[in-house]
N, C-alpha and C positions, 0 to 999 in steps of 0.2 A: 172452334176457338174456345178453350180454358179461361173461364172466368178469375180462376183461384188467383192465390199469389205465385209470386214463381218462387221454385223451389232453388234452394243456393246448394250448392253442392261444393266441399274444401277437398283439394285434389290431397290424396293419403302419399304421397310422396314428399309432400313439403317437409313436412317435421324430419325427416332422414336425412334431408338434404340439408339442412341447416346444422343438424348436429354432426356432419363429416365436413359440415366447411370451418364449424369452430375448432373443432378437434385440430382439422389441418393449421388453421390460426397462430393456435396454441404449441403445436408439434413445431411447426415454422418460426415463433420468437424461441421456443428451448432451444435450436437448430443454430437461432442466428447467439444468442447467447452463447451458447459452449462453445462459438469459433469466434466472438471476439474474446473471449478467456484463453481462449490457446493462440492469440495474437498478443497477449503482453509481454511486454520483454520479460527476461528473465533477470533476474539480481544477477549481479555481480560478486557481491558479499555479504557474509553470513548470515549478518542482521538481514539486510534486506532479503533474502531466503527463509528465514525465521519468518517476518513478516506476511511474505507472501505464502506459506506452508498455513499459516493461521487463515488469513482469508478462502484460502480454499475448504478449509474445516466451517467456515462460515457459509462458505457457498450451499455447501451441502443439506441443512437444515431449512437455509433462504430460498433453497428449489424445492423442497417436500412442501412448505408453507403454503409457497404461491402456488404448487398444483391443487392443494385441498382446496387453498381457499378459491382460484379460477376455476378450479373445475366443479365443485359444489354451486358456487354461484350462476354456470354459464346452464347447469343442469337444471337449478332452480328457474332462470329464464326459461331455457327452450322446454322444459317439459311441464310446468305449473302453471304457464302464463294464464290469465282468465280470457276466456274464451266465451263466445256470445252466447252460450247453451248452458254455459255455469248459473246457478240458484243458488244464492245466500253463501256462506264461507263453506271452507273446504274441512273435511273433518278434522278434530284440534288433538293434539297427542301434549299429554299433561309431561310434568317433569321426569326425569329417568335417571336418579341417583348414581347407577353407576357411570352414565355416558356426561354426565358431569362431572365425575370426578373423573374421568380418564381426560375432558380436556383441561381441565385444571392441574391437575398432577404434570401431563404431558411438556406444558408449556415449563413451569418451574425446573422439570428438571432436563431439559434443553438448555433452558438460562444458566443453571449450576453446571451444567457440561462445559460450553462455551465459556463461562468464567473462567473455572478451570484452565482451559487450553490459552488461554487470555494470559493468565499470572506466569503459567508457564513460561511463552512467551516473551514477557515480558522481564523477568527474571534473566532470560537468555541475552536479551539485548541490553539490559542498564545492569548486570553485573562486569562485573571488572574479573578479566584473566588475570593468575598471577605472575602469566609469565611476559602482560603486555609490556611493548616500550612507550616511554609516553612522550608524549609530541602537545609542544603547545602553539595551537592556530588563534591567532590574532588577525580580528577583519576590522579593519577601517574605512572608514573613507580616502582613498576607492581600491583598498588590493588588500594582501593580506601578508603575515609574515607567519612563517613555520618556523616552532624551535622544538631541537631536541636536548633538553636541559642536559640527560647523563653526559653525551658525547660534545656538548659545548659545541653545537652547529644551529647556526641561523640563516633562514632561509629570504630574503626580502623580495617581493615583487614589486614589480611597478605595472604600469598604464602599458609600453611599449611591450614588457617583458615577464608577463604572469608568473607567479609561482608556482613553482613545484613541489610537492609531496612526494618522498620517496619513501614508500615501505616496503619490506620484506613481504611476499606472499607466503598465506597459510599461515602467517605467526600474526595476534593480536595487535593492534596500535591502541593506546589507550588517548583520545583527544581530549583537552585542556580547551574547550570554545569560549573567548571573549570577546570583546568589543568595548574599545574607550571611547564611542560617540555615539552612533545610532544605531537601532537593532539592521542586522543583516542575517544572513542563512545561509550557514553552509553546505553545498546540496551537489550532492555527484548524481547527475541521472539513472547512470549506467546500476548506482546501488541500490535504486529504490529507499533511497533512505534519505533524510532531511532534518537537522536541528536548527535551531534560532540561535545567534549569538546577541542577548541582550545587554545593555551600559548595566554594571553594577552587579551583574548577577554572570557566575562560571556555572556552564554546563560544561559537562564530562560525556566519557563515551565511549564506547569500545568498539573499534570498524575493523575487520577481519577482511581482507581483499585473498580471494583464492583463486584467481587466474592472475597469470601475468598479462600485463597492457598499461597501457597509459589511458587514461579515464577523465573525459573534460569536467571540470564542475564548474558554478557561477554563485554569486551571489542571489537568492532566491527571496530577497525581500527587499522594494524599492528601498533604496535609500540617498538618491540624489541622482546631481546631475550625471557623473558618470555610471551611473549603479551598471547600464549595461558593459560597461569594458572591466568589470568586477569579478575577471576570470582569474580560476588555478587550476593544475590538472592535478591526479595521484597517479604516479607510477608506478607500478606493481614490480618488484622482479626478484629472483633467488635470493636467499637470506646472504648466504655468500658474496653475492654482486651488491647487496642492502649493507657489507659492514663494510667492505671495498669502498665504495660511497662516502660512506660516514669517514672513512681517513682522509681519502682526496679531498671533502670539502674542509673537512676540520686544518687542514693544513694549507690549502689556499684561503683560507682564512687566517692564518697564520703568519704566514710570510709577507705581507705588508708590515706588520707590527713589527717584527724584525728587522724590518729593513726602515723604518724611521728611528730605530735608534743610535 
């Protein structure tokens, strides 16, 4: 019978096995990431493609980050930890000029890339086409009205009967957004793209639809008691079927006026 102490013995397997179940961890959220990215809808139009073309330029810097920085960190855990056989601190490694300035450099000109691709962007979606046609959407409490000034066509919704937006596919609409009472939001899902229409202040805009369809939108910013029946759609369809359009209504608009004289 051993007097001594008992001896502890740490099984040499553990430390591998911790580092293939972080790894797998790690491997498993980049896994579950990149398939809800390829589960987002896809825009509709331009702008919203613009936008979402920029985010993905964004992705790409926002995954190298989070691996340095998870993976440095989960390294620093599993392989530095202090352990019961460590004496006094672990040897200290003084400053290294150039490994500071490469992460200092690094980041700045990340940031100046991304700016870049930022103005770009941005340029694409608040410039004006000059061949758009321009349409002025009016949101009130509770619908909205569409007008196309050149061609002398007004669109009114009501409660029972939403309006509709009719543009040309592939050709620019240039929107005229107001609001004479409370802010609302003009918001088609399908575009990934959204503005505010605030009392007193005109937003502008350029929305390019490049497929043909009809396209629900809503008002996207409470604004009473009806806000939820604060629907319009956009119809999409050939330029040809878009000036077809514009006569039929321009002239059943019309012929009332005619006829009370």
């Amino acid at each position: 019978m051993s007097s001594g102490a008992p001896t502890i013995r740490r099984p040499t397997t553990r430390r591998p096995v911790q580092r293939r179940s972080s790894s797998a961890i790690l491997a498993a959220g980049a896994l579950v990431a990149l398939l809800v990215g390829g589960c987002l809808p896809a825009a509709e139009s331009a702008q919203g493609r613009a936008i979402a073309d920029l985010w993905t330029v964004f992705l790409v810097p926002a995954v190298v980050v989070a691996a340095i920085v998870w993976g440095l960190t989960t390294i620093a855990v599993l392989r530095f930890r202090r352990r019961r056989d460590d004496v006094g601190l672990p040897a200290q490694i003084e400053g290294h000029t150039g490994l500071e300035l490469l992460w200092t450099s690094l980041p700045i000109v990340t940031v100046l890339v991304l700016f870049g691709f930022t103005m770009a962007t941005l340029g694409r979606i608040e410039g004006r086409a000059p061949d758009a046609i321009d349409v002025t959407v009016t949101a009130y409490r509770w619908q909205w009205r569409i007008e196309y000034p050149a061609a002398g066509v007004t669109v009114d919704g009501s409660l029972e009967q939403p309006a509709e937006m009719v543009v040309p596919v592939g050709r620019p609409v240039h929107v005229t957004l107001v609001s004479p009472d409370v802010a609302h939001a003009f918001y088609v899902p399908a575009f990934l793209f959204k503005r505010d229409a605030i009392p007193g202040r005109t937003t502008s805009f350029d929305l390019t639809v490049e497929e043909a369809g009809t396209y629900r939108g809503q008002c996207a910013e409470f604004c009473g008691v009806f806000h939820d029946r604060m629907l319009f759609s956009v119809r999409a369809v050939p330029p040809a079927e878009f000036e077809a359009w514009l006569e039929a209504t321009r002239t059943a608009e019309e012929q009332p006026a005619e006829g009370n004289e």
